[in-house]
LUMKERO-149948 format. One record per residue (C-alpha): residue number from 1; chain; y, x negated, z negated. Coordinates in steps of 0.2 Angstrom, whole numbers, plus 2048, in hexadecimal, padded with zeros to 3 digits. Example, Ala and Ser with C-alpha at 12.3 -4.5 7.8 and 13.67 -1.06 7.14 Angstrom:
BEGIN
<node><i>1</i><ch>A</ch><v>7EA</v><u>7C2</u><w>7D9</w></node>
<node><i>2</i><ch>A</ch><v>7FB</v><u>7BC</u><w>7DC</w></node>
END
This chain:
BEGIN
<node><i>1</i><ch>A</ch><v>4FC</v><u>57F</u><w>E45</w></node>
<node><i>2</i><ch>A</ch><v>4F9</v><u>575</u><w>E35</w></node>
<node><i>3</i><ch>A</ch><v>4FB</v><u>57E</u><w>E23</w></node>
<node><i>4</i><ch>A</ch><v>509</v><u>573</u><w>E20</w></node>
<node><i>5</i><ch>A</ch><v>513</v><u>578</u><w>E2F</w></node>
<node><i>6</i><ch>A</ch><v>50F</v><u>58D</u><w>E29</w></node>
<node><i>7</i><ch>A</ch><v>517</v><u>587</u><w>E18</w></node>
<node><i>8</i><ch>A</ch><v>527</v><u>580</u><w>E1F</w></node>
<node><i>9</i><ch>A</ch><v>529</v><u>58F</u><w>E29</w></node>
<node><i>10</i><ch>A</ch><v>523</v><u>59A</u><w>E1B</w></node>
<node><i>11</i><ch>A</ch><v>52E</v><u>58E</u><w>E0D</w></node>
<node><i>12</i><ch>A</ch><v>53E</v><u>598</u><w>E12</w></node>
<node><i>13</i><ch>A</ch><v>536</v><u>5AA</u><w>E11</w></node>
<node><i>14</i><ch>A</ch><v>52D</v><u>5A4</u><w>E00</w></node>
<node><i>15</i><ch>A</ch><v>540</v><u>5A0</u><w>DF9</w></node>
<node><i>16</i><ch>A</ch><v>548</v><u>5B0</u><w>DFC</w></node>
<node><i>17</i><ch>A</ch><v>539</v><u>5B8</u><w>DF5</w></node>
<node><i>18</i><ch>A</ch><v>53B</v><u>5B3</u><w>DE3</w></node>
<node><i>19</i><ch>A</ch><v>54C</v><u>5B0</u><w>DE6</w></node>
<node><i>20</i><ch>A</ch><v>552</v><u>5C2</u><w>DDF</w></node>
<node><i>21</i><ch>A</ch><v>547</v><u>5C5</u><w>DD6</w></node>
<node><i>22</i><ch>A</ch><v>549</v><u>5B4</u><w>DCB</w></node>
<node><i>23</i><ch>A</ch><v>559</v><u>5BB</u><w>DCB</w></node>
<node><i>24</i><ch>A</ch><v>559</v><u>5CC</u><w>DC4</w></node>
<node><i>25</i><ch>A</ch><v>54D</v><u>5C6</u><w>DB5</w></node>
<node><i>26</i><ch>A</ch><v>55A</v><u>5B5</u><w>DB1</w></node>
<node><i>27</i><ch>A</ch><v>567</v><u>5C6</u><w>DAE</w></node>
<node><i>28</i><ch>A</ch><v>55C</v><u>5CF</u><w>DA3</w></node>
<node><i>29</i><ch>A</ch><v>558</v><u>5C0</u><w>D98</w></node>
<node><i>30</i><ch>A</ch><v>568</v><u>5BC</u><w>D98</w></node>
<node><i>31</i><ch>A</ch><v>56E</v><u>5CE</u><w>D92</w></node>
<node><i>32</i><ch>A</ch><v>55F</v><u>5CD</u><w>D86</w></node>
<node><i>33</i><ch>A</ch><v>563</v><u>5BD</u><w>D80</w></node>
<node><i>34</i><ch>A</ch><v>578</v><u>5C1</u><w>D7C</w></node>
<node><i>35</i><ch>A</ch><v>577</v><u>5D2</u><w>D74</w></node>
<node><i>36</i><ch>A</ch><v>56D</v><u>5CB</u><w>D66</w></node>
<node><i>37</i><ch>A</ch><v>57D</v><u>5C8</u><w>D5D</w></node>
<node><i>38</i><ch>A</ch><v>57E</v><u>5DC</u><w>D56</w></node>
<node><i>39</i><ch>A</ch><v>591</v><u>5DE</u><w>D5A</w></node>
<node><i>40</i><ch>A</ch><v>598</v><u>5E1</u><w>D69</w></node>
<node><i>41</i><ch>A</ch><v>597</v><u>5D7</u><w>D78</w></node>
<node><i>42</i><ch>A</ch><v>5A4</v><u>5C8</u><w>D7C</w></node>
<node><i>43</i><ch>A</ch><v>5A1</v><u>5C8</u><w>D8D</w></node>
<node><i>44</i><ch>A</ch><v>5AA</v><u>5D6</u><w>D9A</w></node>
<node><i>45</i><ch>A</ch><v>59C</v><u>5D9</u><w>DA4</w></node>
<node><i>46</i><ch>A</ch><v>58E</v><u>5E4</u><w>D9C</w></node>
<node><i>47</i><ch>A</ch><v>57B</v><u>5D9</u><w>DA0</w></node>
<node><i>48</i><ch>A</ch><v>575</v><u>5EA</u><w>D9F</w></node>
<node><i>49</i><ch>A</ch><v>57B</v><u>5F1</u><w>DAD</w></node>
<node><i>50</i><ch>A</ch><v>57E</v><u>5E2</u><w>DB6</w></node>
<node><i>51</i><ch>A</ch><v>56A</v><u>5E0</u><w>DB8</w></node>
<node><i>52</i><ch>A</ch><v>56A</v><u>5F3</u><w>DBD</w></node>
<node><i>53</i><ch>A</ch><v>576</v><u>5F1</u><w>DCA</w></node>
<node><i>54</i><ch>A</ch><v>56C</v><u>5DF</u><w>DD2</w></node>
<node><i>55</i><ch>A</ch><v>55C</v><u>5E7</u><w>DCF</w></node>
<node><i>56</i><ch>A</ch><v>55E</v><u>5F7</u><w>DD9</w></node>
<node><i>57</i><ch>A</ch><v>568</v><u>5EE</u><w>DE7</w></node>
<node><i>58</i><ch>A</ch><v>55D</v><u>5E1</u><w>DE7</w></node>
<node><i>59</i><ch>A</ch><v>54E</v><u>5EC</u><w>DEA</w></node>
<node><i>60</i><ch>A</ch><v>558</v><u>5F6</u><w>DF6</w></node>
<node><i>61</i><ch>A</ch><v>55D</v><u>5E9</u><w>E02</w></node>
<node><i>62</i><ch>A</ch><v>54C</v><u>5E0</u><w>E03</w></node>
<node><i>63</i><ch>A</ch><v>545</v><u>5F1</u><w>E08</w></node>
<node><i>64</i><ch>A</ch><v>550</v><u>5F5</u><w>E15</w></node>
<node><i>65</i><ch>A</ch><v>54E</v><u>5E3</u><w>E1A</w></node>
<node><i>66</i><ch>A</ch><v>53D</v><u>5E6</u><w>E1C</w></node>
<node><i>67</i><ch>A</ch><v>53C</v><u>5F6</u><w>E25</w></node>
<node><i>68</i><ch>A</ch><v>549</v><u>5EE</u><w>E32</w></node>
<node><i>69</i><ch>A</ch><v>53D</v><u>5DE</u><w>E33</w></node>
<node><i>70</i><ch>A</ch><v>52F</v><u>5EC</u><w>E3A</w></node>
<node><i>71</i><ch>A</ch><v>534</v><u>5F3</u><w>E4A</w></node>
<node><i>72</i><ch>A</ch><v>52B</v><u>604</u><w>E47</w></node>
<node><i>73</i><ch>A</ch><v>524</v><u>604</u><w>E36</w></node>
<node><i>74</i><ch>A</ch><v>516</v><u>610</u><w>E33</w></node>
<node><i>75</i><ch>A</ch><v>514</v><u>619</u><w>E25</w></node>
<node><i>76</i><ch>A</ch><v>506</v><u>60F</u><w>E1E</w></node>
<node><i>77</i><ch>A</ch><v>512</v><u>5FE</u><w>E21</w></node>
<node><i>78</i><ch>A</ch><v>520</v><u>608</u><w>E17</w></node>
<node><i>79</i><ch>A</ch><v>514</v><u>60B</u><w>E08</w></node>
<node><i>80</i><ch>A</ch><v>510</v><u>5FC</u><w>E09</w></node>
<node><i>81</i><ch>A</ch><v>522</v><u>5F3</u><w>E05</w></node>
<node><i>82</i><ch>A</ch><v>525</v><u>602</u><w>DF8</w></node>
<node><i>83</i><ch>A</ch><v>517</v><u>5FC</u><w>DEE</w></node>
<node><i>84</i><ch>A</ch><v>51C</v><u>5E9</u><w>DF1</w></node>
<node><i>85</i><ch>A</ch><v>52D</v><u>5ED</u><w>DEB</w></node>
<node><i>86</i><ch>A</ch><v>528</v><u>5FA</u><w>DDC</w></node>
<node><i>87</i><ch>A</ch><v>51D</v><u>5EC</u><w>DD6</w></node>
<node><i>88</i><ch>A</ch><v>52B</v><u>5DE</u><w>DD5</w></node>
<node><i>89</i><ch>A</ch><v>534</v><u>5EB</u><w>DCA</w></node>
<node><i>90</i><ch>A</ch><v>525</v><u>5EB</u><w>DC0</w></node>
<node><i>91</i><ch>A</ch><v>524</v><u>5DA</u><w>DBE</w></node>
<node><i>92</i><ch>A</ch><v>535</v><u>5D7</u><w>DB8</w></node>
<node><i>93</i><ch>A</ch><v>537</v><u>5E2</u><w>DAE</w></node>
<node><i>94</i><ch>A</ch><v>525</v><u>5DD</u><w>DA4</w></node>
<node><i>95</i><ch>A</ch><v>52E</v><u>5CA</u><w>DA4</w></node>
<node><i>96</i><ch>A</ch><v>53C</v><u>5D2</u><w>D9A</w></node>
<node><i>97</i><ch>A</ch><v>530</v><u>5DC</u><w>D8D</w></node>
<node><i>98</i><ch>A</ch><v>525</v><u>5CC</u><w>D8B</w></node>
<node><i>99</i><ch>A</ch><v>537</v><u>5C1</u><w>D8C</w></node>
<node><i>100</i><ch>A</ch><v>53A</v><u>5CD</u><w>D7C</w></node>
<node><i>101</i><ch>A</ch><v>52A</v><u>5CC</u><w>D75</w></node>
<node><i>102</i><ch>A</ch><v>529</v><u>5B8</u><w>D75</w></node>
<node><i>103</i><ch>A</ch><v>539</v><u>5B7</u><w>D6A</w></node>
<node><i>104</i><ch>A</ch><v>535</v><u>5C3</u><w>D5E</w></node>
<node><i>105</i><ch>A</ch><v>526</v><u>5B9</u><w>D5D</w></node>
<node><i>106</i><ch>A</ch><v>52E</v><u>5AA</u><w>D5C</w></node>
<node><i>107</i><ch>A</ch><v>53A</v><u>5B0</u><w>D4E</w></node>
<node><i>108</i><ch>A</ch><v>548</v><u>5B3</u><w>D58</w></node>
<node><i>109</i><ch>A</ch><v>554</v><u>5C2</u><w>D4E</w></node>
<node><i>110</i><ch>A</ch><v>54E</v><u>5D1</u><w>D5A</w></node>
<node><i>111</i><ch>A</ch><v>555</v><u>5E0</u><w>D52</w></node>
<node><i>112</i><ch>A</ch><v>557</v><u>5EE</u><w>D5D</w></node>
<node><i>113</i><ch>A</ch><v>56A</v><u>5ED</u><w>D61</w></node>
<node><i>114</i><ch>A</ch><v>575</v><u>5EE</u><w>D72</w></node>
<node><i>115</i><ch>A</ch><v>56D</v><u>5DF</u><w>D7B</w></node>
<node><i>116</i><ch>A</ch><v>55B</v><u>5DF</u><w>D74</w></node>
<node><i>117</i><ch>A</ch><v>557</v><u>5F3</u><w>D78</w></node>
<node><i>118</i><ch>A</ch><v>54D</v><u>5F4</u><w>D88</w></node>
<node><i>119</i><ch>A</ch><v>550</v><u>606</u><w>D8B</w></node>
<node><i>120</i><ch>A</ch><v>55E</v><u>601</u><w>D97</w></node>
<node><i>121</i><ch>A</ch><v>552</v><u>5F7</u><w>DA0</w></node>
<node><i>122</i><ch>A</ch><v>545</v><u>602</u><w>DA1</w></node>
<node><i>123</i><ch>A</ch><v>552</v><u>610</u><w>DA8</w></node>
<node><i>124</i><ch>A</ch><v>558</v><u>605</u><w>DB5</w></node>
<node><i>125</i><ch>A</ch><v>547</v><u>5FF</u><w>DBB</w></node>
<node><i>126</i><ch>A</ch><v>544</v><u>611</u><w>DBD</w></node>
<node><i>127</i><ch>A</ch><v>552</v><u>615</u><w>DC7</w></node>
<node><i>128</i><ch>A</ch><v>54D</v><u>605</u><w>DD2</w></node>
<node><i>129</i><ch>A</ch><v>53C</v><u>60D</u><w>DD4</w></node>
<node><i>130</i><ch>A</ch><v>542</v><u>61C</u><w>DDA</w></node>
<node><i>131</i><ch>A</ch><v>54F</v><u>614</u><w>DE5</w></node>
<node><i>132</i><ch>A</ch><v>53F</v><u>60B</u><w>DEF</w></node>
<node><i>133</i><ch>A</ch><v>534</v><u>61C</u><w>DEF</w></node>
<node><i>134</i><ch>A</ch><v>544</v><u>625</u><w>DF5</w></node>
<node><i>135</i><ch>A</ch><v>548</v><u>61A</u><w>E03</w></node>
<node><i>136</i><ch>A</ch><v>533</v><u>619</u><w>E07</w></node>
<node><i>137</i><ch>A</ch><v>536</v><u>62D</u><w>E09</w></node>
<node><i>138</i><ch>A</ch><v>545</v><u>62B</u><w>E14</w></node>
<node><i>139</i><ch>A</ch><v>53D</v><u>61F</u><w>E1E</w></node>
<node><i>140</i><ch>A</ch><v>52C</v><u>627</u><w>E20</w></node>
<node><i>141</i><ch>A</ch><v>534</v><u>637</u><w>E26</w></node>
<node><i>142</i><ch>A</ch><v>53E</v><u>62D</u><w>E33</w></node>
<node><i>143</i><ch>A</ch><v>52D</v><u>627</u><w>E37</w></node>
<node><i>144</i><ch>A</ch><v>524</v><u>637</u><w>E3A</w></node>
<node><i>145</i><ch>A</ch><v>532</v><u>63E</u><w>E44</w></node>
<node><i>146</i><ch>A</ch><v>531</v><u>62F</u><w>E4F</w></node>
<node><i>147</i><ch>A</ch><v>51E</v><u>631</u><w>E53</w></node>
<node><i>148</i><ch>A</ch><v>520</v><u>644</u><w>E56</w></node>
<node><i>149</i><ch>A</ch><v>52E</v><u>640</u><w>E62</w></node>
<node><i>150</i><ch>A</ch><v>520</v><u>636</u><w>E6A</w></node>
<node><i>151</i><ch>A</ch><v>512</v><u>63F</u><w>E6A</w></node>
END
C-alpha cells in the first residue's frame, strides 16, 4: 500500500482529529476577544461557559469513542487515551493564554474584565481534566473486573 493511499484513508481520521479541538479554542478567542468592552455582554449566550460546556463534551465523547473503538481495552490502552485527551486540554487552554498574551503584546486594551480573565477557563479545563481521569477510572475498573471474570 503506497503512502498516499494510507493518507486518504488516514485524511478523514486527521479531520475529525482537530476538528473539536479547532473548535473549542475559535470559542475561547472569541469570548476573549468580546469581553474586552468592560460592560456587560450584548450577546445572550455567555462564551465562558459555552467553551466549558463544548470542551468537556467534547473530550467526553472522543473518549467514549475511543474505548468503544477498542474491543477490550487494557488498562495500559485506557491510560493511554486519558493522557491523549488531558494533553489536547493542555494545549488549548495554553493557545488561549498565549491568544491573551499576543494582544497585550500587541497593544490590544487587556484589562482584566469579564471576557479577558482566564480564571473561567482554567476552572473549566480542570473540570474536563477530571472528567477524562474519572471516566479512565470507571473504565479501568470495568476492565479489571473483566479480566478476573476471566482468569
Amino acid at each position: 500500500m503506497s503512502l498516499r493511499t494510507k493518507y486518504r484513508r488516514l485524511r478523514p481520521r486527521l479531520h475529525a482529529e482537530w476538528a473539536l479541538p479547532t473548535l473549542v479554542t475559535a470559542v475561547g478567542i472569541v469570548g476573549l476577544v468580546t469581553g474586552d468592552s468592560g460592560s456587560r455582554p450584548t450577546s445572550p449566550i455567555d462564551l465562558h461557559a459555552l467553551f466549558g460546556a463544548v470542551l468537556v463534551s467534547s473530550v467526553a465523547s472522543r473518549f467514549h469513542a475511543q474505548m468503544r473503538h477498542l474491543l477490550q481495552p487494557l488498562p495500559a490502552h485506557i491510560q493511554g487515551v486519558s493522557r491523549y485527551l488531558s494533553r489536547m486540554v493542555y494545549l488549548v487552554v495554553g493557545a488561549l493564554v498565549l491568544f491573551q498574551k499576543f494582544r497585550g503584546w500587541a497593544g490590544a486594551d487587556v484589562r482584566t474584565g469579564h471576557g479577558t480573565d482566564l480564571h473561567d477557563y482554567f476552572a473549566y479545563a480542570l473540570i474536563a481534566v477530571v472528567t477524562i481521569r474519572s471516566m479512565a477510572m470507571v473504565y479501568r475498573l470495568r476492565a479489571r473486573r473483566h479480566y478476573r471474570t476471566i482468569q
